[in-house]
N, C-alpha and C positions, 0 to 999 in steps of 0.2 A: 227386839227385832234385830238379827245381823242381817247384814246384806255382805255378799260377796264379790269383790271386784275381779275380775280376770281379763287379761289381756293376750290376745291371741295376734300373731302374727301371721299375715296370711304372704304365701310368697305368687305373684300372678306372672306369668311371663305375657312382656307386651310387645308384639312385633312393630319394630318403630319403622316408621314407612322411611324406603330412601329417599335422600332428595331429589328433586325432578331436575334431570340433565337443564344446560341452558336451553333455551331457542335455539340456538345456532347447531349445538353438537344433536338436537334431536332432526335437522334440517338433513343435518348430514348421515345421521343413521337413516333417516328416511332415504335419502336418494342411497346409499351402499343397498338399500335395498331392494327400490324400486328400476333403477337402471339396470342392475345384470337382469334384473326379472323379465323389461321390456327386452333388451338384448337378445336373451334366451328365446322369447316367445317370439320374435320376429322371424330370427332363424330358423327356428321350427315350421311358424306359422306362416311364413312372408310368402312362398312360394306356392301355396294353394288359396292366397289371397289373394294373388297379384289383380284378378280380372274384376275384385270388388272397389265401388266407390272408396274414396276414404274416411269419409264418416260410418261407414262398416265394419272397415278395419281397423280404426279406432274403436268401435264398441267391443268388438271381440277382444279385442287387446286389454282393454279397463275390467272388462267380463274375467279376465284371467290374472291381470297382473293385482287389482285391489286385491284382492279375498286373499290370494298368495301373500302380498308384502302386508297387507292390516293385519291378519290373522297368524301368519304364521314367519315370518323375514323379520318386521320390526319389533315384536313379544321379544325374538331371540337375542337380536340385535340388542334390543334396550337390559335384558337380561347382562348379555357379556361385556355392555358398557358399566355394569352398577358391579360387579366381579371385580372390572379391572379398573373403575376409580377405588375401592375398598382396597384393594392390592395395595395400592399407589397410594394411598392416605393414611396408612397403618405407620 
């Protein structure tokens, strides 16, 4: 009885996760992109608000600025922090 050995190489590409910014630097992406977002929404918004309580215009406000900076401000944000440590570390 032979037996035959063979050896295969397989080649896997494996996306190596980047490392997670500190605390401190995701503190700070988070506000770059939650304060122009308030800013922006007030100016917009502040003047057909003026006549509601403020716990109103605060909900409308968190209504527009979360979804805005969770979803779509701080992905980008964290995106062009991991870009330009890469730059920077090479």
């Amino acid at each position: 009885m032979t037996t035959i050995a063979t050896t295969e190489t397989l080649s896997v590409n494996v996306a190596v996760p980047a490392a997670m910014p500190s605390v401190h630097r995701r503190a700070l992406i988070t506000w770059l992109a939650v304060y122009p977002t308030i800013t922006v929404a007030l100016a917009l918004l502040g003047p057909e608000m003026g006549g509601l309580p403020v716990f109103l215009k605060t909900l409308v406000l968190t209504v527009i600025v979360v979804p805005v900076s969770a979803y779509l401000l701080v992905p980008m944000l964290m995106k062009a922090n991991q870009r330009l440590t890469a730059r920077f570390t090479r």
